[in-house]
Backbone as CSV, one residue per row, in Angstrom:
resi,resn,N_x,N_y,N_z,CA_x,CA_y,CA_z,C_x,C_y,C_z
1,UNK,-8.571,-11.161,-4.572,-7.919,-9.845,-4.545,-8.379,-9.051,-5.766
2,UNK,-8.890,-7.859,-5.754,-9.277,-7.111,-6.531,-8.071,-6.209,-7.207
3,UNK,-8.160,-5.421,-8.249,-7.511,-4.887,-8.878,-7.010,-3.636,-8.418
4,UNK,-7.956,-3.284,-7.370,-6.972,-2.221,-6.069,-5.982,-2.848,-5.936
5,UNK,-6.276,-3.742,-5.198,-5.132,-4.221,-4.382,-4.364,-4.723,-5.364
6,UNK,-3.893,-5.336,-6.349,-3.155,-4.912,-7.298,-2.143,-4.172,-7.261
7,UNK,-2.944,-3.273,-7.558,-2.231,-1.672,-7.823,-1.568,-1.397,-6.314
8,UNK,-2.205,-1.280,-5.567,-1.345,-0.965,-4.326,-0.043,-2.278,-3.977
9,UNK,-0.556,-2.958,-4.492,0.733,-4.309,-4.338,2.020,-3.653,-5.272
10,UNK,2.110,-3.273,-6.177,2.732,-3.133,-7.676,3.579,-1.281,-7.423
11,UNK,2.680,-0.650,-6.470,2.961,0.759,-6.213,4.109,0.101,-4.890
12,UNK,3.938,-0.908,-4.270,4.589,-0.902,-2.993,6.395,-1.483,-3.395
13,UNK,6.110,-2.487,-4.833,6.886,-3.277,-5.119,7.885,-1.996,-5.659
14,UNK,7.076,-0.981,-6.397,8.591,0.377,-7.106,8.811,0.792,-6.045
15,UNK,7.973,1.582,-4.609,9.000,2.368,-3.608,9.915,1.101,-3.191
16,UNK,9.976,-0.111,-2.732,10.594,-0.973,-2.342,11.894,-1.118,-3.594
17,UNK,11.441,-1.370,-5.085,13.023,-1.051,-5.633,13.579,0.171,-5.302
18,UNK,12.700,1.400,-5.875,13.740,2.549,-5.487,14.526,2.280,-4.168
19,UNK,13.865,1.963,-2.943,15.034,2.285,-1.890,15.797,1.235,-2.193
20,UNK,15.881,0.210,-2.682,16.696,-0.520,-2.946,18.079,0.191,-3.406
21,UNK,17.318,0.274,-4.979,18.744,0.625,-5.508,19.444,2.298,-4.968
22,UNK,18.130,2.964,-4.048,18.875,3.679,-3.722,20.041,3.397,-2.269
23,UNK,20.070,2.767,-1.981,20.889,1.727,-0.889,22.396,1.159,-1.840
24,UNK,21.884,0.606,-2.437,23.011,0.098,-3.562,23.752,1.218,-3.955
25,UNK,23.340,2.380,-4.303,24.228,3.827,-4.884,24.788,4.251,-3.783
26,UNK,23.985,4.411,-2.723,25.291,4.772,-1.787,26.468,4.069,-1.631
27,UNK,26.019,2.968,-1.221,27.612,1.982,-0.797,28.502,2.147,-2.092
């Protein structure tokens, strides 16, 4: 795995927290 993919791994992992915790603020 190259260092793209990396980065696109690592970019996927913050939108995946944000909706997280944005899930968590609603309730």
């Amino acid at each position: 795995i190259g260092w793209v993919g990396m980065v696109n791994f690592l970019c996927g992992l913050g939108i995946g927290l944000k909706r997280y915790l944005a899930v968590m603020n609603n309730n």
